[in-house]
NUTI-244098 format. One line per field, with one value per residue: x, y, z of N, C-alpha, C, O in turn; residue in three letters; residue number from 1. Coordinates in Angstrom, 1 decimal, m for minus. Last residue first. Layout:
BEGIN
nxx c(X_...)
nyy c(Y_...)
nzz c(Z_...)
caxx c(X_...)
cayy c(Y_...)
cazz c(Z_...)
cxx c(X_...)
cyy c(Y_...)
czz c(Z_...)
oxx c(X_...)
oyy c(Y_...)
ozz c(Z_...)
type c(ALA_...)
seq c(NUM_...)
This chain:
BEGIN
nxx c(m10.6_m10.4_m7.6_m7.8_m9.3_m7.2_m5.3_m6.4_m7.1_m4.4_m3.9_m5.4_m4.9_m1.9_m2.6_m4.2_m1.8_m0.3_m2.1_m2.0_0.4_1.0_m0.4_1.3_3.4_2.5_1.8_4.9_5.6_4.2_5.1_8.0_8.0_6.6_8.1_10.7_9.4_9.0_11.4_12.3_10.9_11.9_14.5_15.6_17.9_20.5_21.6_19.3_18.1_19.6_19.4_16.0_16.7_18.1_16.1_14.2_15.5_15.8_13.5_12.1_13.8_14.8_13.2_10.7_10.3_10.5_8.9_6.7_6.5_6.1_3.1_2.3_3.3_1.5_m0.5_m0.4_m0.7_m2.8_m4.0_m3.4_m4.4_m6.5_m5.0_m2.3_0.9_1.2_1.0_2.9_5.4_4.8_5.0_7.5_8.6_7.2_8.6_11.2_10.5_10.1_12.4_14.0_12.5_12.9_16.0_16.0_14.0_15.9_17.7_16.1_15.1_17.7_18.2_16.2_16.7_18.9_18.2_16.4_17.9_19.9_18.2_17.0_18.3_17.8_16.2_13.8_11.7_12.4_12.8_10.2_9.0_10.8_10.1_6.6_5.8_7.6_8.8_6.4_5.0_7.1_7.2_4.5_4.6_7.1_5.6_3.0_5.0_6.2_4.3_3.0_4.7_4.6_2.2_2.6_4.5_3.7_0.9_2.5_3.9_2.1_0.8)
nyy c(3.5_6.1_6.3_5.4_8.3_9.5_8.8_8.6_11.3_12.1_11.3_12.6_15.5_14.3_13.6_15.7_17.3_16.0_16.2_19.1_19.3_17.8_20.2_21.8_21.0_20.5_22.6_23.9_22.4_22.8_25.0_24.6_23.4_25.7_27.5_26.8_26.6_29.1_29.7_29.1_29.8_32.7_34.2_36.5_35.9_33.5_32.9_32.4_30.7_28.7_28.5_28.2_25.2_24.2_24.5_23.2_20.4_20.1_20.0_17.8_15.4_14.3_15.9_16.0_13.3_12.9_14.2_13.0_10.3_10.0_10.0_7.1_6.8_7.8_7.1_4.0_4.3_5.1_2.7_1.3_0.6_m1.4_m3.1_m2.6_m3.4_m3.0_m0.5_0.7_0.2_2.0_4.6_4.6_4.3_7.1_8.8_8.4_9.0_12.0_13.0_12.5_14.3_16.8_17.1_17.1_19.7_21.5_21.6_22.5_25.1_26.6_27.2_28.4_30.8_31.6_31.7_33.7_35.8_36.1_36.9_39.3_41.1_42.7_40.6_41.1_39.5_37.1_36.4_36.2_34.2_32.1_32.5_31.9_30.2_27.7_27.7_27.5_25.4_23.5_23.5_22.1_20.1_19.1_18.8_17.2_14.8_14.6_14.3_12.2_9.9_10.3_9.2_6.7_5.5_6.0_4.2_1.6_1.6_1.2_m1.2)
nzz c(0.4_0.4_m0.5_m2.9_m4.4_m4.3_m5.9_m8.1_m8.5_m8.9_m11.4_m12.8_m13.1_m14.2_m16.7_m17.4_m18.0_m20.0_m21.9_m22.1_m23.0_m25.2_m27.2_m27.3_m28.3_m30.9_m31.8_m31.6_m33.5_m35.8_m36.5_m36.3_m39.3_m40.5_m40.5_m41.7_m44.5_m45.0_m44.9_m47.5_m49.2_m49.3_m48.2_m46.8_m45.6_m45.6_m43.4_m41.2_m42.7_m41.8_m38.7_m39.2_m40.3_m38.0_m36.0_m36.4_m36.9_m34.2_m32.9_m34.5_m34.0_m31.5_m29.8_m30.1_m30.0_m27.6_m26.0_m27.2_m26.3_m24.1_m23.8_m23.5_m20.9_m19.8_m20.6_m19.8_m16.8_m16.4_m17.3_m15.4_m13.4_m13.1_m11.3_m9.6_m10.2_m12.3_m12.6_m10.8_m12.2_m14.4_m13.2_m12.9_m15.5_m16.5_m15.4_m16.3_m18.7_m18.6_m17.5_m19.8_m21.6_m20.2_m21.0_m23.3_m24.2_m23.0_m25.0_m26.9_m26.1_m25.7_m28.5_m29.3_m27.8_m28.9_m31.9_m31.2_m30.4_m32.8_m34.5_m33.8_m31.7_m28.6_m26.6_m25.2_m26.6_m26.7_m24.1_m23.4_m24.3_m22.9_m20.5_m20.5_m21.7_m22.0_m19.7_m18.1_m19.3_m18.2_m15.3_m15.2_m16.4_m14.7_m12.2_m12.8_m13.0_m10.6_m8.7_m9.9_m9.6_m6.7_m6.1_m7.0_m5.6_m2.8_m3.2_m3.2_m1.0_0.4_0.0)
caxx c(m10.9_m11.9_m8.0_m7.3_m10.2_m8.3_m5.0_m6.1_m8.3_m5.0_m3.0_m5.7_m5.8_m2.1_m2.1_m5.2_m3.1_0.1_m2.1_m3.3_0.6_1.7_m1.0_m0.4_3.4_2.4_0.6_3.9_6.1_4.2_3.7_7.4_8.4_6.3_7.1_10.8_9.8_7.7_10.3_13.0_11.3_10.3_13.9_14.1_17.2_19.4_22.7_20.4_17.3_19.0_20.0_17.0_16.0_18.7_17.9_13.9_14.6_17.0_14.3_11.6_13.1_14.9_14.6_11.3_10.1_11.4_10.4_6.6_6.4_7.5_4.0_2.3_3.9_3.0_m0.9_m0.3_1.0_m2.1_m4.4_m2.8_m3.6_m7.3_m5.3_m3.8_m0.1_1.4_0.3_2.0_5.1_4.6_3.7_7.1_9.4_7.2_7.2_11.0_11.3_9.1_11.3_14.7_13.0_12.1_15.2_16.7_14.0_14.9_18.2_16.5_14.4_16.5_19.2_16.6_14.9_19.0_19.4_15.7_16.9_20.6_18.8_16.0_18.2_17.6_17.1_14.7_11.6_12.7_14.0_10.9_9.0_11.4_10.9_7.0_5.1_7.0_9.8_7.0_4.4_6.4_8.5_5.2_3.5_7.3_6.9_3.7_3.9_7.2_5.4_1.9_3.8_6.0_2.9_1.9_4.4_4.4_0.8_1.5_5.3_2.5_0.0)
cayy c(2.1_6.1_7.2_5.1_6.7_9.9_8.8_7.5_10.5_12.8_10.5_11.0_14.8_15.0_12.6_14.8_17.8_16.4_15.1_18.3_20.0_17.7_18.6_22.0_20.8_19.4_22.3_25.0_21.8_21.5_25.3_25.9_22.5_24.6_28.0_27.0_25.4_28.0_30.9_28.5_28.5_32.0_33.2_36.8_36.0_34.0_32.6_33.8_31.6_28.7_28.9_29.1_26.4_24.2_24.6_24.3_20.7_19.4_21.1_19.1_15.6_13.6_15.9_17.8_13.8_12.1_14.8_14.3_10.3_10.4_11.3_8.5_5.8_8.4_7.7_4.3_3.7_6.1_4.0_0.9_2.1_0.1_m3.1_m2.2_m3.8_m4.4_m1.0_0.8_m0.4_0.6_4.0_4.7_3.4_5.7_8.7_7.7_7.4_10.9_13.1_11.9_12.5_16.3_17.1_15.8_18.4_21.2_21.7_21.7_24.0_26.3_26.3_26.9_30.0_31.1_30.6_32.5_35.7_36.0_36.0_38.4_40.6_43.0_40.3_41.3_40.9_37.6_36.6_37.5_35.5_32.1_33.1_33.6_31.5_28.3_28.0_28.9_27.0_23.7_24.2_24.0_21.0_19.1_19.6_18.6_15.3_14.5_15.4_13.3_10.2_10.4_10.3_7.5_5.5_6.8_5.6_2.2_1.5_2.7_0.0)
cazz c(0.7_0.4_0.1_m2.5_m4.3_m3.1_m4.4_m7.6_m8.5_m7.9_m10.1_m13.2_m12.0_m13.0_m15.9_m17.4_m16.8_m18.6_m21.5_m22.1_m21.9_m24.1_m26.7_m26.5_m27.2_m30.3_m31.6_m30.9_m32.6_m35.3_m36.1_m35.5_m38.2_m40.6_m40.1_m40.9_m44.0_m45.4_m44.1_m45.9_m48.9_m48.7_m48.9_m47.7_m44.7_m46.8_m44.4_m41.6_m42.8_m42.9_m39.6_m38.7_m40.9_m39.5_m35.8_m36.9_m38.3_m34.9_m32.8_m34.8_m35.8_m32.7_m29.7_m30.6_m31.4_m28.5_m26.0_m27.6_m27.6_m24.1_m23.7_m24.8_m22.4_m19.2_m20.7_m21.2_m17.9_m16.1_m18.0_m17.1_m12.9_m13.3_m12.6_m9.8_m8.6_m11.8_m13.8_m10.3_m10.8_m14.6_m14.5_m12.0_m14.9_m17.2_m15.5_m15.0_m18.7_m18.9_m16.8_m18.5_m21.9_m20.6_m19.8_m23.0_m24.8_m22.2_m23.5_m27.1_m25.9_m24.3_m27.0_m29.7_m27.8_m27.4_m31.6_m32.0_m29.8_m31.4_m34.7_m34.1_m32.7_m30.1_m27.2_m24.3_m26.1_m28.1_m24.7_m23.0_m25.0_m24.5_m20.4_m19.7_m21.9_m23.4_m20.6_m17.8_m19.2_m20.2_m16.3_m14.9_m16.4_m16.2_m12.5_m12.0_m14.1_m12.2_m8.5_m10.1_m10.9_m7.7_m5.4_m7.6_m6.6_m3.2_m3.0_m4.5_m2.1_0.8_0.0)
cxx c(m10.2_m11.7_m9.4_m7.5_m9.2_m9.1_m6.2_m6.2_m7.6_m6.1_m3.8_m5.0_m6.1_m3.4_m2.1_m4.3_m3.9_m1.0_m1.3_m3.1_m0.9_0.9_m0.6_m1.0_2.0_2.6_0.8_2.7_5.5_4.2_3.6_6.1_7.8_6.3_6.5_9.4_10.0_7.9_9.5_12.3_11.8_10.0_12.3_14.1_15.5_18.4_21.5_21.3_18.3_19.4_20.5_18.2_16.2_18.3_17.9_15.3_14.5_16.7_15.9_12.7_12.8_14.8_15.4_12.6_11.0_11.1_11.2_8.3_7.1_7.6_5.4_3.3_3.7_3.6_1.3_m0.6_0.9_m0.9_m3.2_m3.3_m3.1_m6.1_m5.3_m3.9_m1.6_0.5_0.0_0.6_3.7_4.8_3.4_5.6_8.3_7.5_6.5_9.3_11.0_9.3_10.0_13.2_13.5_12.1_13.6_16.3_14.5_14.2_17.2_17.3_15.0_15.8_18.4_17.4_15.4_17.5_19.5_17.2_16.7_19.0_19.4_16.7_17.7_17.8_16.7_16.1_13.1_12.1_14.2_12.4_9.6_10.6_11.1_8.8_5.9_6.0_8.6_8.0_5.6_6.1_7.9_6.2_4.2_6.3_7.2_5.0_3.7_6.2_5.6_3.0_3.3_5.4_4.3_2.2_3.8_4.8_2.0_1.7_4.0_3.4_0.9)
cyy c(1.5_4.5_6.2_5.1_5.7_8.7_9.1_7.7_9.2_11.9_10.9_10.8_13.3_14.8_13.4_14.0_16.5_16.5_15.3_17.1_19.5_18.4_17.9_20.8_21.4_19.6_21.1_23.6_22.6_21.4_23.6_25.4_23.3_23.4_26.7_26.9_25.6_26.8_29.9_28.7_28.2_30.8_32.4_35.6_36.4_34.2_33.9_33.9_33.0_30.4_29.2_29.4_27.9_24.9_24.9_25.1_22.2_20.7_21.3_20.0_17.0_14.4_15.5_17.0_15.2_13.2_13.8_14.8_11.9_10.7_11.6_9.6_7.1_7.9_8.6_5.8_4.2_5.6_5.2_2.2_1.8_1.2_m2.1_m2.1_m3.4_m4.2_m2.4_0.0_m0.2_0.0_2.6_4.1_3.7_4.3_7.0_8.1_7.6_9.6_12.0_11.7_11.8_14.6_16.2_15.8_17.2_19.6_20.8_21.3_23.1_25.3_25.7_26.3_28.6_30.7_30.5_31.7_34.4_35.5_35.4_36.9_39.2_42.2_41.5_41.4_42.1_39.1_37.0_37.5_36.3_33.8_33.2_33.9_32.7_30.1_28.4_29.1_27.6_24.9_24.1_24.1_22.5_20.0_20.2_19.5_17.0_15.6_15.8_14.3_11.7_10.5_10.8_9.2_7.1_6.8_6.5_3.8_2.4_3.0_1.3)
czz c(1.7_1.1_0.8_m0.7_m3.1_m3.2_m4.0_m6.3_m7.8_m7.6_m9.0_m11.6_m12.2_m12.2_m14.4_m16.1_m16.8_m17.3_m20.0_m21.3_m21.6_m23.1_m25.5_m25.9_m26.5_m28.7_m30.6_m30.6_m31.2_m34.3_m35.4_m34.9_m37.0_m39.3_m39.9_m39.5_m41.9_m44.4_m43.9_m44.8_m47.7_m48.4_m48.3_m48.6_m45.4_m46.1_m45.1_m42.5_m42.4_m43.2_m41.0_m38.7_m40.4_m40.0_m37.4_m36.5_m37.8_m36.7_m33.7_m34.3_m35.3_m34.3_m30.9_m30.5_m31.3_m29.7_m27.4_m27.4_m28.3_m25.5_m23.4_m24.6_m23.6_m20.4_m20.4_m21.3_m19.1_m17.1_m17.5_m17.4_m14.5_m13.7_m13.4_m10.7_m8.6_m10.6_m13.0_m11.1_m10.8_m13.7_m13.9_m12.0_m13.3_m16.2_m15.5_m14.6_m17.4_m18.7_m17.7_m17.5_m20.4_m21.2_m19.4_m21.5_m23.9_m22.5_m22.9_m25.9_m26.0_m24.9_m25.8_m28.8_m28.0_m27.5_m29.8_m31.7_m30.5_m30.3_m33.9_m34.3_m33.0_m31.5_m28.6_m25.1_m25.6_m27.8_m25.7_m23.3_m24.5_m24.8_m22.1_m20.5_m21.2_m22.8_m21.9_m19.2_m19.1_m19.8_m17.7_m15.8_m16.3_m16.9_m14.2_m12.5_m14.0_m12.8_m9.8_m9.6_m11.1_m9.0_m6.8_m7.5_m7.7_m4.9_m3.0_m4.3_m3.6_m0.6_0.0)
oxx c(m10.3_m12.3_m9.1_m7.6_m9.9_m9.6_m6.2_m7.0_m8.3_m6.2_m4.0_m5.6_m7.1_m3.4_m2.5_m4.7_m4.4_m1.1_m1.8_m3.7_m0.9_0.8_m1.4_m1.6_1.8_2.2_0.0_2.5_5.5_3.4_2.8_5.7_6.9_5.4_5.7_9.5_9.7_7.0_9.3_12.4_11.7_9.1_11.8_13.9_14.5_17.7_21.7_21.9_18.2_20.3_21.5_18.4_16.6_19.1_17.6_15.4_14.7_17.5_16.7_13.0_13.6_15.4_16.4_13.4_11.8_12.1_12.2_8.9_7.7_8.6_6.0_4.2_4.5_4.4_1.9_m1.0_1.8_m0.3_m2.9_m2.4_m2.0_m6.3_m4.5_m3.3_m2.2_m0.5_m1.2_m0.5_3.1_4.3_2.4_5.1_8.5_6.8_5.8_8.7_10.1_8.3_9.1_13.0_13.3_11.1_13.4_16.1_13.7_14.0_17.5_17.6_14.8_15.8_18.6_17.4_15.2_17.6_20.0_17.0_17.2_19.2_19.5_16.0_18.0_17.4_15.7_17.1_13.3_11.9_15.3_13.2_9.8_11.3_11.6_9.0_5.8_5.7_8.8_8.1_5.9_7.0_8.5_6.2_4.3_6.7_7.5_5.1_4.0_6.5_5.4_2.7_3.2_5.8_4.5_2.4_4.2_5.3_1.7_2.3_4.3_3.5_0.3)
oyy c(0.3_4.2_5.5_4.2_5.1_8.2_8.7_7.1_8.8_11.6_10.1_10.2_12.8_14.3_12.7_13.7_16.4_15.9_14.8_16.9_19.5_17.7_17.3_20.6_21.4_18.7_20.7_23.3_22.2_20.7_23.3_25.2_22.7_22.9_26.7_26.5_24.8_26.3_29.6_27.9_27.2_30.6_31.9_35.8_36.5_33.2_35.1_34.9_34.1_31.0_29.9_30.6_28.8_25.7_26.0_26.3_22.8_21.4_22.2_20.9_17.7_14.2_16.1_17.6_15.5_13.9_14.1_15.6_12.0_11.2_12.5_10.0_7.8_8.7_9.6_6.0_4.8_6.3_6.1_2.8_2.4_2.3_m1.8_m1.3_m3.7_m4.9_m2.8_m0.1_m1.3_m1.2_2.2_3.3_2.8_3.3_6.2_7.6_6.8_8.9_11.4_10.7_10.6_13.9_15.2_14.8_16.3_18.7_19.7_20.1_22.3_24.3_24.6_25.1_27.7_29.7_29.5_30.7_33.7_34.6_34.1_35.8_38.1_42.8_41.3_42.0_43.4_39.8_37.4_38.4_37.4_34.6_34.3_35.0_33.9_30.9_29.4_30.2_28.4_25.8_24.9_24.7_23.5_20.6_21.3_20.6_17.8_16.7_17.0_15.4_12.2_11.6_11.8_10.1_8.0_7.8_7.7_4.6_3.2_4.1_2.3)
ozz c(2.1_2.2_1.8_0.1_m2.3_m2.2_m2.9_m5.5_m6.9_m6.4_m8.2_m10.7_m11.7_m11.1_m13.4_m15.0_m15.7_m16.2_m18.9_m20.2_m20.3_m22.1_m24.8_m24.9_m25.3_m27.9_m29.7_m29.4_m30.1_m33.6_m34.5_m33.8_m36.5_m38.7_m38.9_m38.3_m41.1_m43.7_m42.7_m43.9_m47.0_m47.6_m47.3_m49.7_m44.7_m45.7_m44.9_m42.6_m42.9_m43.6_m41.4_m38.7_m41.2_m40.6_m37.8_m36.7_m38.8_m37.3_m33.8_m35.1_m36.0_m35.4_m31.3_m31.3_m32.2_m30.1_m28.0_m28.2_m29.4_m26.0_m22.8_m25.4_m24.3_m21.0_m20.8_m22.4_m19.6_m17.9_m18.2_m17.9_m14.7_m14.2_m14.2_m11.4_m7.6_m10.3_m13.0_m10.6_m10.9_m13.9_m13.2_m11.2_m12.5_m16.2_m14.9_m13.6_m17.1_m18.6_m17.1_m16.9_m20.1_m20.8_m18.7_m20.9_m23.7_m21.8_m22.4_m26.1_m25.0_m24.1_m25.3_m28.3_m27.2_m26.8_m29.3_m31.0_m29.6_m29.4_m34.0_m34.3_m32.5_m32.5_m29.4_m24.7_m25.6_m28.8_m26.0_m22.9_m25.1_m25.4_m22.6_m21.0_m21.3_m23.6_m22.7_m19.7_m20.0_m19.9_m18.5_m16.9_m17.0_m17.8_m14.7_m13.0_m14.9_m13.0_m10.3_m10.0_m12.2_m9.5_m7.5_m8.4_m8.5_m5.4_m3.2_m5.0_m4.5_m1.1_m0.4)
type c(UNK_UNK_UNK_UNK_UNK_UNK_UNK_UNK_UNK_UNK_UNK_UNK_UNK_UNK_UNK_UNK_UNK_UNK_UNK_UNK_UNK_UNK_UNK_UNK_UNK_UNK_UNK_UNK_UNK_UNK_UNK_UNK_UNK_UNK_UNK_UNK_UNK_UNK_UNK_UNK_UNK_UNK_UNK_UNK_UNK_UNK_UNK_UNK_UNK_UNK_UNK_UNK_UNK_UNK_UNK_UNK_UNK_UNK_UNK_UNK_UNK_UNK_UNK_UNK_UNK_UNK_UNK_UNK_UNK_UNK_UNK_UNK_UNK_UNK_UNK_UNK_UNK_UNK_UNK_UNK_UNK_UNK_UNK_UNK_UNK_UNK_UNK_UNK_UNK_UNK_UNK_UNK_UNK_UNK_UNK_UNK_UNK_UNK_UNK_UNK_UNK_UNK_UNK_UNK_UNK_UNK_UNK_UNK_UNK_UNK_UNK_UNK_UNK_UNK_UNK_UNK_UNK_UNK_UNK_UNK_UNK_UNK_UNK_UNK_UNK_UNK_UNK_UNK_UNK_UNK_UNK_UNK_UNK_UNK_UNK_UNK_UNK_UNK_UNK_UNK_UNK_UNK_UNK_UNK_UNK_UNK_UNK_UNK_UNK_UNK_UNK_UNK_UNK_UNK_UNK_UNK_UNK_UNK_UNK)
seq c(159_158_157_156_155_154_153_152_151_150_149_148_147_146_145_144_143_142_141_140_139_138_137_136_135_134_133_132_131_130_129_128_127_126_125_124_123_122_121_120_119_118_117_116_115_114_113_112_111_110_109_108_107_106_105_104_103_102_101_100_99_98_97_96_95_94_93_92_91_90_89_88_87_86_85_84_83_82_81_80_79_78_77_76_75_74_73_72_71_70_69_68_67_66_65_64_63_62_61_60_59_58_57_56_55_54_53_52_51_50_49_48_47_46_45_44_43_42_41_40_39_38_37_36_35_34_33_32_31_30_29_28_27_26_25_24_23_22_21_20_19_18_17_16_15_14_13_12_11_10_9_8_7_6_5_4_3_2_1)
């Protein structure tokens, strides 16, 4: 009983944490770097540092999502939805780490070699709008796994 509820306990710290640090790095500090930084090139190469930084962060916090998921899969049936739900969402650091921060690195630089090509603008805007939609999605699935753990513990709680 206790190894479950710290399980979980640990499920919903991670999920938490990773919740916050997404908002603050996507809403408060990346705009205030392209506020704070006069050039648009110097501003978008430290945005790419941070995420891509945050990316391998982000992977470390989902594998022990994951690794904590799956104790708890074994010992309550019912707890598979939280597994597959921690399981999805390594999907998202894999991807910006693997394909999107990799892809809008290049186009940005790109884009300062030849700064009025529309090809690159197209391409850039592209990987951008992916990787803006996908972390909305992240941040969805985050809150679900948060009050998902929360529901555990208090049913828990009840029996």
């Amino acid at each position: 009983m206790k190894k479950f509820k710290l399980y979980t306990i640990w499920v919903l710290c991670l999920s938490f944490a990773w919740f916050t640090a997404t908002v603050f790095i996507d809403f408060f500090a990346v705009p205030e770097v392209f506020k704070q930084v006069s050039s648009r090139n110097e501003a978008a190469a430290l945005g790419i540092s941070i995420f891509t930084k945050f990316n391998y962060i982000e992977l470390v916090v989902a594998m022990l999502m994951i690794l904590s998921s799956f104790f708890l899969a074994f010992k309550e049936k019912f707890k598979k939805t939280l597994m597959i739900l921690c399981t999805v969402l390594i999907l998202f650091p894999g991807a910006y780490a693997l394909k999107l921060s990799p892809e809008i690195k290049k186009y940005n630089r790109l884009k300062v070699e030849d700064p009025y090509s529309e090809v690159i603008q197209a391409e850039l805007d592209f990987y951008h709008h992916i990787y803006v939609k996908a972390d909305s999605v992240k941040l969805i699935l985050l809150l679900a796994v948060i009050i998902y753990s929360n529901v555990i513990l208090i049913r828990k709680e009840d029996i």
